[in-house]
C-alpha positions as CSV (number, residue, x, y, z in Angstrom):
1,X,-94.6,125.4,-32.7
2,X,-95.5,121.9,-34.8
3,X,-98.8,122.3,-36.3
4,X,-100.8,119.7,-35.0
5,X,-103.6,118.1,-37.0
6,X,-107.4,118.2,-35.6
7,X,-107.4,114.5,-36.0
8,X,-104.2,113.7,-33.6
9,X,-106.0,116.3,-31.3
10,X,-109.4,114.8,-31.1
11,X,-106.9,111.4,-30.1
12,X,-104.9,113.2,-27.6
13,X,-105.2,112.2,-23.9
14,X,-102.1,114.9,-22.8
15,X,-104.3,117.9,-21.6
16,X,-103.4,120.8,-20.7
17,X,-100.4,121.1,-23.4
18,X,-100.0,124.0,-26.3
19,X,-100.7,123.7,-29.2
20,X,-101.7,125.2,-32.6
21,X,-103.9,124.0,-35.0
22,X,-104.6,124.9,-38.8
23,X,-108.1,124.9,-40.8
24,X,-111.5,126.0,-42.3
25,X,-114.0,127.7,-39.9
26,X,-117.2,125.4,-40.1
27,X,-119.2,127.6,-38.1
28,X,-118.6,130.6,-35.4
29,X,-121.1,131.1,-32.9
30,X,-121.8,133.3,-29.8
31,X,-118.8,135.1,-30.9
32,X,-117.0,132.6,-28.8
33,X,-117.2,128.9,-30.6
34,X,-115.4,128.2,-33.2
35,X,-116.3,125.0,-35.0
36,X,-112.6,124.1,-37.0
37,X,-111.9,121.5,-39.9
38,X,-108.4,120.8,-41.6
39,X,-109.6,117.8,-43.6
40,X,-107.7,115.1,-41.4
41,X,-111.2,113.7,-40.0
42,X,-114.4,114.0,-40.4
43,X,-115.1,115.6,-37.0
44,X,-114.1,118.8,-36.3
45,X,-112.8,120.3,-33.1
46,X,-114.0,123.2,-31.0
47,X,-112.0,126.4,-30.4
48,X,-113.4,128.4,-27.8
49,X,-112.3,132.4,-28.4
50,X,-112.0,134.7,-24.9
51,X,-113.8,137.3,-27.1
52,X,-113.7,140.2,-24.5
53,X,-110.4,140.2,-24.7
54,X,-110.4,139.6,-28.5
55,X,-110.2,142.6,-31.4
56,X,-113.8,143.0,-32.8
57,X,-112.2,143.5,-36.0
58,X,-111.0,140.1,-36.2
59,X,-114.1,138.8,-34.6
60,X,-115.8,139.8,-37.8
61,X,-113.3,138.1,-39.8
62,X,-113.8,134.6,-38.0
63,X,-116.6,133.6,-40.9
64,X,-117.5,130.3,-42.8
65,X,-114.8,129.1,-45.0
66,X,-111.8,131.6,-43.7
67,X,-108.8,129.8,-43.0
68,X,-107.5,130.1,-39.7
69,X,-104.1,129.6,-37.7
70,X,-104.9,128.7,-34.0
71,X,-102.8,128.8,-30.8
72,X,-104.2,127.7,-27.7
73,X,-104.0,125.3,-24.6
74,X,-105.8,122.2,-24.9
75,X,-108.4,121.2,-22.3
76,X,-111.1,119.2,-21.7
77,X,-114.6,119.7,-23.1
78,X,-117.4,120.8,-20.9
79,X,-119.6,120.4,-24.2
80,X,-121.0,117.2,-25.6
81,X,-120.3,115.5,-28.5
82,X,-116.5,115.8,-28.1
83,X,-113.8,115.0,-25.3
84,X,-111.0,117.9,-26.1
85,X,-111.5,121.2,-27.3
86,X,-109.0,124.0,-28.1
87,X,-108.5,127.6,-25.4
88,X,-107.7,129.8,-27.6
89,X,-104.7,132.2,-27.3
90,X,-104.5,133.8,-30.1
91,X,-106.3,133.6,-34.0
92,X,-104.6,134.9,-37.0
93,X,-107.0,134.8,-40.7
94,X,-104.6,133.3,-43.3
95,X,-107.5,133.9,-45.5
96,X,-110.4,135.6,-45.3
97,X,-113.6,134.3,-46.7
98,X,-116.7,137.0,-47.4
99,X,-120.0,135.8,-46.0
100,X,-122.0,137.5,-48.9
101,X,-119.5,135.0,-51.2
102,X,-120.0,131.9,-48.9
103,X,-124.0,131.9,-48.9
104,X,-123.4,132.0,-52.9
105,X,-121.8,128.8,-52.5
106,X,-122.5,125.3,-51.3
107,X,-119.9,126.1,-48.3
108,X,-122.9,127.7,-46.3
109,X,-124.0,125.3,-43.7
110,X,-126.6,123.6,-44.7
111,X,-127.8,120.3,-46.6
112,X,-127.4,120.3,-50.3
113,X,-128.6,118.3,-53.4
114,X,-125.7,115.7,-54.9
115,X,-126.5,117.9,-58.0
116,X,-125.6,121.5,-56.6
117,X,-122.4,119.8,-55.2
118,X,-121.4,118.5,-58.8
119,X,-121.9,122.0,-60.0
120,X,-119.2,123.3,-57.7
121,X,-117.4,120.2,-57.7
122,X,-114.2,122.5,-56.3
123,X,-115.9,123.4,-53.0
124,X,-117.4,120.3,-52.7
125,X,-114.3,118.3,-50.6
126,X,-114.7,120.8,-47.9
127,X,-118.2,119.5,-47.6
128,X,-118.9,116.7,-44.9
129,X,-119.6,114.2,-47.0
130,X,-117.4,114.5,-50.1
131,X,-114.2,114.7,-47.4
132,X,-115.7,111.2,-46.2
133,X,-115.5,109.8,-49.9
134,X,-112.8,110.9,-50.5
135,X,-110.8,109.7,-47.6
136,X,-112.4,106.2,-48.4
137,X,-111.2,106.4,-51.5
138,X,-108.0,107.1,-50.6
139,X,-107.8,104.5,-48.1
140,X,-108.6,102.1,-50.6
141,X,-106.2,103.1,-53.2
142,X,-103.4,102.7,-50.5
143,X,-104.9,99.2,-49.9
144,X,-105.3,98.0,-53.1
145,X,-100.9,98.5,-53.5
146,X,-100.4,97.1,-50.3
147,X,-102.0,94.0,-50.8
148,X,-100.8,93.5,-54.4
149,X,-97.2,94.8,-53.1
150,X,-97.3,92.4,-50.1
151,X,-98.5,89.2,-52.2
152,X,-95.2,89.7,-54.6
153,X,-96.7,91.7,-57.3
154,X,-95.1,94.3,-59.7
155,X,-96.8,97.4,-60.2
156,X,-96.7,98.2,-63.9
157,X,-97.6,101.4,-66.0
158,X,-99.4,100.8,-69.3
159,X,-99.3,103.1,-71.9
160,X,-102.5,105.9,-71.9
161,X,-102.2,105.9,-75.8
162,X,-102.2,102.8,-77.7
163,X,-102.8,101.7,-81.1
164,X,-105.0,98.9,-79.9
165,X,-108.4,97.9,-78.5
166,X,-108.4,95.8,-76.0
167,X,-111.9,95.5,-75.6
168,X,-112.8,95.2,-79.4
169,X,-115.5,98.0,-78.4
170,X,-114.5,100.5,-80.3
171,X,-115.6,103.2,-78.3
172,X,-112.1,105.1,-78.2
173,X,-111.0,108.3,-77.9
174,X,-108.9,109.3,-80.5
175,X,-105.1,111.2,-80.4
176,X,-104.6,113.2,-82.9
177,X,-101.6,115.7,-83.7
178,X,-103.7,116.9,-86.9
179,X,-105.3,120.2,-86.9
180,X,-109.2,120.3,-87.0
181,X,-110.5,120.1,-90.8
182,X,-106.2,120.0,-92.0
183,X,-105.9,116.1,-91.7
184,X,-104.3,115.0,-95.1
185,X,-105.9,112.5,-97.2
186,X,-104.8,109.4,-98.4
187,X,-105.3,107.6,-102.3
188,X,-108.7,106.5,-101.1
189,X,-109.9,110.2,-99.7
190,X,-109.5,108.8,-96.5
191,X,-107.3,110.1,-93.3
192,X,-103.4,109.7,-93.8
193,X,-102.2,108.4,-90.1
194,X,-99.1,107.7,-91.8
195,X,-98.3,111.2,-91.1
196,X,-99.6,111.7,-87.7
197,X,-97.6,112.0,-84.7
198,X,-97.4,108.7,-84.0
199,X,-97.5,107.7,-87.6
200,X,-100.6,105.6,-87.3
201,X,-104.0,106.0,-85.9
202,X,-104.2,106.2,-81.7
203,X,-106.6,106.4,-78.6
204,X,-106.6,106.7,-75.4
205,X,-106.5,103.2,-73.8
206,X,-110.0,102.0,-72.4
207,X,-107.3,98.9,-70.4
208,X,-104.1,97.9,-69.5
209,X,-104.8,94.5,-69.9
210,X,-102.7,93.3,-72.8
211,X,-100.1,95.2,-71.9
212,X,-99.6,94.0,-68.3
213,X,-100.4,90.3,-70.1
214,X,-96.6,90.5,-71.9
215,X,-95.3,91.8,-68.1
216,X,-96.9,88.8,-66.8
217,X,-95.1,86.8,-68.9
218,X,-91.9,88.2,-67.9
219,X,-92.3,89.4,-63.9
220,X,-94.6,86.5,-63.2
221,X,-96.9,88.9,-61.3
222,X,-97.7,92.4,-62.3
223,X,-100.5,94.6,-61.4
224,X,-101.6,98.1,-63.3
225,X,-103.5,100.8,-61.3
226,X,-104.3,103.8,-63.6
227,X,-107.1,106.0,-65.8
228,X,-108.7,104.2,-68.5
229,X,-110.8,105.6,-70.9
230,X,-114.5,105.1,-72.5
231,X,-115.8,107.1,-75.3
232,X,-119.3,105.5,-74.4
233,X,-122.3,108.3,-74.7
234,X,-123.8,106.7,-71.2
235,X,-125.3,109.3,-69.3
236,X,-126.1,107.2,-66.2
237,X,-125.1,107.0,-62.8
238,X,-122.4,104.0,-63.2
239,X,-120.4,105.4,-66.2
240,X,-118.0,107.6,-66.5
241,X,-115.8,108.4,-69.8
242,X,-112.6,108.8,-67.3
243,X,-112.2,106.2,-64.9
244,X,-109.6,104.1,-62.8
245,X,-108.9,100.5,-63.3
246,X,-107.3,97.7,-61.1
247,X,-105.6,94.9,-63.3
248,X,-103.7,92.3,-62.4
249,X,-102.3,89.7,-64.4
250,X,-100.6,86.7,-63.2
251,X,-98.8,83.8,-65.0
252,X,-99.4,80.0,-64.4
253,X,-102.6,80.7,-62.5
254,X,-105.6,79.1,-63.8
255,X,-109.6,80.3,-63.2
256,X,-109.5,78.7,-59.9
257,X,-106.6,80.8,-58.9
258,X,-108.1,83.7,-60.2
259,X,-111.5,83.3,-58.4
260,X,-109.5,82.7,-55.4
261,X,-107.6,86.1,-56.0
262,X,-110.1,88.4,-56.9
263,X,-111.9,87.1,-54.1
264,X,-109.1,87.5,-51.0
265,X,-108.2,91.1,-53.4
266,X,-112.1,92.1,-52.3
267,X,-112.0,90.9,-48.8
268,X,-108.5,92.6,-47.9
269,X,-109.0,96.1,-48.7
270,X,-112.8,95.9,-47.4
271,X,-111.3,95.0,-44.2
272,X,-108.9,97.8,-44.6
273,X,-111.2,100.6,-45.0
274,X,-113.2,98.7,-41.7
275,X,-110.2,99.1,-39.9
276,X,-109.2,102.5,-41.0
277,X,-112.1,104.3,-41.8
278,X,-114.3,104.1,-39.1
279,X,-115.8,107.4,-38.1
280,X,-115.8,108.3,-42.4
281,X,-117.9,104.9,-42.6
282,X,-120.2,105.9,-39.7
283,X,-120.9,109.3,-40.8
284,X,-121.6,107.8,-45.0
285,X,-124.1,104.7,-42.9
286,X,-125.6,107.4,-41.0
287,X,-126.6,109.7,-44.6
288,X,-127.5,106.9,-46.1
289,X,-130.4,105.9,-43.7
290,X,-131.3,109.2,-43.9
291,X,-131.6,109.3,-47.6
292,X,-133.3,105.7,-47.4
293,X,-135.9,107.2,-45.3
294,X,-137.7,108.8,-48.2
295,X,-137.7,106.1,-50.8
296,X,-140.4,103.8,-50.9
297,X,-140.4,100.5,-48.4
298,X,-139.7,98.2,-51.2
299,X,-137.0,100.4,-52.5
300,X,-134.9,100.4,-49.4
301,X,-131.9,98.2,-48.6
302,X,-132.0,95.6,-46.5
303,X,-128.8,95.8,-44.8
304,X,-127.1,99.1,-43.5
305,X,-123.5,100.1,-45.2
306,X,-121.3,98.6,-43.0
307,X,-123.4,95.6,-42.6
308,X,-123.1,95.6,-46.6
309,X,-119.1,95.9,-46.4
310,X,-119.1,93.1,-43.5
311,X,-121.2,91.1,-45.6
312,X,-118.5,90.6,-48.2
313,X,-116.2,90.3,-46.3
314,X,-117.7,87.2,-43.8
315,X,-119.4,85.4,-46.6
316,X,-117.6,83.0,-49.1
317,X,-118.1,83.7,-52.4
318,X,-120.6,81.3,-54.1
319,X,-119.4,79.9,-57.5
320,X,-121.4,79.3,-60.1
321,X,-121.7,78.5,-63.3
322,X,-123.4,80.7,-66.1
323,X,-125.4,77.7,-66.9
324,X,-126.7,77.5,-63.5
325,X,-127.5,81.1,-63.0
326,X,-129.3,80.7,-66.7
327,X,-131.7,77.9,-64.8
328,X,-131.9,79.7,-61.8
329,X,-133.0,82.6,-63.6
330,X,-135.3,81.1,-66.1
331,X,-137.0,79.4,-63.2
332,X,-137.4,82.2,-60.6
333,X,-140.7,84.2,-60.1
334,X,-139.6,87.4,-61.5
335,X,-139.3,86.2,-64.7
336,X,-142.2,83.7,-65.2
337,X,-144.0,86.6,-63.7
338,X,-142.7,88.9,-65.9
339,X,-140.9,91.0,-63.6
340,X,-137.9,91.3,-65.0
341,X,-136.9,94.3,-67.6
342,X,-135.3,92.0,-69.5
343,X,-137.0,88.1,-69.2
344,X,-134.6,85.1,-69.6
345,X,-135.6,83.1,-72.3
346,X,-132.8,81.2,-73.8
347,X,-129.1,80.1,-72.8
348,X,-126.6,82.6,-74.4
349,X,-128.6,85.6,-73.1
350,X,-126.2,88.6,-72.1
351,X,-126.8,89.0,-68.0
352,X,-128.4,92.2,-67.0
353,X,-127.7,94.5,-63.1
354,X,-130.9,93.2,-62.3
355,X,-130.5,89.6,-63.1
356,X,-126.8,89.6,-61.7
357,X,-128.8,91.3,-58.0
358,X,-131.3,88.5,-58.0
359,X,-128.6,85.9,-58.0
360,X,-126.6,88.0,-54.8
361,X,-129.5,89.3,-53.0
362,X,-132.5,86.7,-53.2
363,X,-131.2,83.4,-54.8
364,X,-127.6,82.9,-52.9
365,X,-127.5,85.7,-50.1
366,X,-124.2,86.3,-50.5
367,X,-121.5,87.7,-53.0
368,X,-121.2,85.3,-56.4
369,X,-118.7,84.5,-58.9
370,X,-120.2,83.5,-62.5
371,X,-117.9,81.4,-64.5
372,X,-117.5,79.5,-67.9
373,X,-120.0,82.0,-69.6
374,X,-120.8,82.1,-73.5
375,X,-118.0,82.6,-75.8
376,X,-120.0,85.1,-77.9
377,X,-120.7,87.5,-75.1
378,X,-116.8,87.5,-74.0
379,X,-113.8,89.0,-75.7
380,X,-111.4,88.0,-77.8
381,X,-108.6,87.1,-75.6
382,X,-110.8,84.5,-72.9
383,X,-109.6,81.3,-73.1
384,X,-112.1,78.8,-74.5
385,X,-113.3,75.8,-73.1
386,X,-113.2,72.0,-74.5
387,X,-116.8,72.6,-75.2
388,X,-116.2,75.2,-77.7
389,X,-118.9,77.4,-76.8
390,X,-117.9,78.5,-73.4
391,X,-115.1,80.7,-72.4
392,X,-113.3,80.3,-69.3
393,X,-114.9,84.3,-67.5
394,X,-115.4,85.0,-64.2
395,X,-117.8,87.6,-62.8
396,X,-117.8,88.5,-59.2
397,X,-121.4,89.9,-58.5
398,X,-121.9,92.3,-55.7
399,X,-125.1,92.9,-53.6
400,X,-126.5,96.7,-54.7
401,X,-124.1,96.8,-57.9
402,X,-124.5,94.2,-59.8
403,X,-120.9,93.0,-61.6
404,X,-118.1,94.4,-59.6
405,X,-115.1,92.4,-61.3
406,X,-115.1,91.2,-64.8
407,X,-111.8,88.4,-65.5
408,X,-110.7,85.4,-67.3
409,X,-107.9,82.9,-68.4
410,X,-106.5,84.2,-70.9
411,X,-106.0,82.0,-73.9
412,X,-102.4,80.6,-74.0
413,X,-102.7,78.7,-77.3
414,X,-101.8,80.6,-80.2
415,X,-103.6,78.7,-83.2
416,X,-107.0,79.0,-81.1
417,X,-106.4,82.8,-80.4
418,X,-105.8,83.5,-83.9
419,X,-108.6,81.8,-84.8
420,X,-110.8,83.9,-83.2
421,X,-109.3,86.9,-83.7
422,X,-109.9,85.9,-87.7
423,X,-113.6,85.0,-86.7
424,X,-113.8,88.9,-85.0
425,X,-111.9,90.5,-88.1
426,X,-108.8,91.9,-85.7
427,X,-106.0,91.9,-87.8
428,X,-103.4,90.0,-87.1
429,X,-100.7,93.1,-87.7
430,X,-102.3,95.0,-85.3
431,X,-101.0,92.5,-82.2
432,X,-98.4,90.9,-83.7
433,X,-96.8,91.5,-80.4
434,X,-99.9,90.2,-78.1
435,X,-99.4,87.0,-80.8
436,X,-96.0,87.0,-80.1
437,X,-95.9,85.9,-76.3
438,X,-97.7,83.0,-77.3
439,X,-95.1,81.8,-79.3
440,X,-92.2,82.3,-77.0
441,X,-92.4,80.1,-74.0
442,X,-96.4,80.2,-73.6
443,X,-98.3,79.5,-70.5
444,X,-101.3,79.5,-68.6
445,X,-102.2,82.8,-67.1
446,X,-105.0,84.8,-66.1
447,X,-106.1,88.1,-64.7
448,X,-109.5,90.4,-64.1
449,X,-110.5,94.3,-64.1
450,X,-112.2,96.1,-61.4
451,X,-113.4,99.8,-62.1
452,X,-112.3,101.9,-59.3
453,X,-114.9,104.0,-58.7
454,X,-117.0,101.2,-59.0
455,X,-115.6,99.9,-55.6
456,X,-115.7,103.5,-53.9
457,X,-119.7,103.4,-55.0
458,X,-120.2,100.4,-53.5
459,X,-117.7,100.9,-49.8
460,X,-119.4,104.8,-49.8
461,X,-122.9,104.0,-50.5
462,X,-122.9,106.5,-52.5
463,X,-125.7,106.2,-55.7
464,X,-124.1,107.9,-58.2
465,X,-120.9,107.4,-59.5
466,X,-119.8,110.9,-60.0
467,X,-119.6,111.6,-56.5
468,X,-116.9,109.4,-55.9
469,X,-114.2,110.5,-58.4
470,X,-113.1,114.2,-57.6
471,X,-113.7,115.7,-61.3
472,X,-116.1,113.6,-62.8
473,X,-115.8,113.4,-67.0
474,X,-119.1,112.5,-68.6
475,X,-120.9,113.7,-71.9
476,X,-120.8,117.0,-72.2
477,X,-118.9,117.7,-68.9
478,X,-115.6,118.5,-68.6
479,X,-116.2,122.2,-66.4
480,X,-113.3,121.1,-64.0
């Protein structure tokens, strides 16, 4: 017999029809209810076991956790809360699960802290709420490559170790081939690359960007979707030293276009996970009104999650510039009454999550795009304005988060980018081939970053950005 899933059961109007069903016992009750999860959805389904005609030996293997293969006739509910539920026929343990072991674990049924969950961070999927994220997560990735794939991009893979920096951060993980303490030594006394495995000094890449810059001169559209790394030691609860990043890269398009992408980008796989993820969204809007419940009045959000996720989706985008948001900011009465962290003083300041909030949540009431910000808070690579002291950036600034997409036009003219690279001390030799595209049939182009998990944080309502990767990597955490 097909295996059904408890999903397409709980959506099944044919009553009355066989069927078997695969899972995790949830909970077993009376002897008689079994409460069954496969993972599908978040809701479980009800198997109700005949057990005086059942062995009492396997009745005692029917426990939390133990995985289970059902056969039975499925019927209408006579209990609440659901509208089918599963007769049982017959119940074979595919494997067993010892109730001493399971209250050991966060798998006994019960609420737990985020922090015991992260400490078992392999059981932690067959919890309610991770299964939830983690579905939404899903749901997005599969959105984000439809909608690139359905607007004529290319998806491209950009290589995980590199030579270069793309940030000019510096914060890198280095690949090495040299044994600990054994690295030979140059002339100078310092490390010998030359001999390395590569044959010159490499990390693992914190972005695709420049990369998928030289496919975007070729494919006209490209898109990369893949881990990036951070050796940052930021032990907070929106880094992570692994993480995924979304970068497109598109030739001939100019700010504008880019705006306009990043923002239909947002607004399409939002609406996706709307669509698709309703009960998962229910369920994560439902915990988070619990958790808001004990923080303080002031502290509490004003909108419910999937008022939040409709919120981006119905609003434009307000542009405007960094100059603007400077005098906006400047002028508003958390910083003339000193309630800022960090006051705005002076134009050229670097914007801050809570200044970037007060511009979404107070001052515009909807999401924002910052644009044309100063060139010496911006990389290298941004294109810079006639002004010469403004680089053509864009943020888009999301209510809760702060920054949710960092992007720019890239600068096309080669004498300009070489120019600053000189002023940042990046050697030439090191991206002779980034140089190169410039001089072979240049063009306008542009493109932006969005950190994954950034944009599962903020559709989950999660508050803590190690819940929503499945083995989060931070400092001095790599158990998984």
């Amino acid at each position: 017999m097909k295996t059904s899933s408890v999903k397409e059961l709980l959506a099944s109007e044919k009553l009355l029809q066989e069927v078997n069903v695969k899972g995790w016992v949830r909970a077993f009750r009376s002897n008689r209810f079994i409460q069954l999860n496969d993972g599908s959805t978040i809701n479980s389904i009800q198997c109700v076991v005949d057990f005086e005609n059942t062995d009492e030996a396997l009745l005692k293997r029917i426990n939390t956790g133990a995985a289970v293969s059902i056969n039975g006739t499925l019927v209408e509910s006579q209990g609440k809360g659901q509208s089918v539920e599963v007769q049982v026929t017959n119940v074979e343990i595919l494997g067993d699960a010892d109730p001493d072991e399971v209250a050991k674990t966060i798998l006994q049924p019960k609420r737990h802290s985020l922090e015991l969950l992260r400490q078992q961070a392999h059981l932690r999927v067959r919890t309610n709420t991770f299964s939830a994220v983690m579905r939404v997560r899903s749901a997005l990735s599969f959105a984000v490559h439809q909608y690139f794939q359905q607007n004529g991009f290319y998806y491209v893979n950009t290589p995980i170790i590199t030579g270069s920096d793309a940030e000019g951060a510096g914060e890198m993980f280095r690949v090495t081939n040299f044994e600990t303490n054994k690295a030979p030594l140059n002339e100078e006394g310092e490390v010998d690359y030359s001999q390395d495995f590569f044959g010159k000094q490499t990390n693992l890449t914190v972005s695709g960007q420049l990369e998928a810059e030289t496919y975007a001169m070729g494919l006209g559209k490209v898109y990369t979707f893949g881990p990036t790394f951070r050796a940052e030691n930021s032990n907070t609860t929106r880094h992570l030293a692994e993480f995924w990043m979304i970068e497109p890269e598109v030739a001939f398009n100019d700010l504008d276009a880019n705006m306009d992408l990043s923002e239909d980008f947002i607004k399409y796989v939002l609406q996706y996970v709307l669509d698709n993820c309703k009960d998962d969204l229910e369920f994560l809007e439902n915990r988070l009104l619990q958790e808001e419940k004990t923080k303080p009045q002031a502290e509490r959000s004003e909108m419910s999650l999937i008022e939040k996720l409709r919120f981006v989706v119905d609003n434009n985008f307000k542009r405007v510039s960094y100059t603007e948001a400077i005098d906006i900011l400047r002028n508003c009465k958390p910083n003339k009454k000193k309630k800022f962290q960090y006051l705005i003083d002076e134009w050229g300041a670097d914007l801050q999550s809570e200044h970037e909030r007060y511009l979404v949540e107070k001052h515009f009431k909807c999401p924002v795009i910052l644009f044309d910000y100063p060139a010496k808070i911006k990389a290298f690579y941004m294109r810079l304005n006639e002004d010469g002291k403004t680089v053509r950036a864009m943020d888009v600034l999301f209510p809760g988060i702060g920054e949710m997409v960092g992007g720019s036009q890239r600068e096309e003219r080669l004498d300009v980018l070489k120019e600053k690279m000189a002023a940042l001390d990046i050697p030439e030799e090191e991206l002779w081939w980034y140089l190169d595209i410039r001089k072979f049939g240049t063009a306008v182009h542009s493109g932006f970053g969005l950190g994954f998990e950034r944009l599962v944080l903020f559709t989950t309502g999660m508050s803590n950005i190690r819940d929503v990767i499945p083995y989060p990597r931070t400092p001095q955490n790599a158990e998984f």
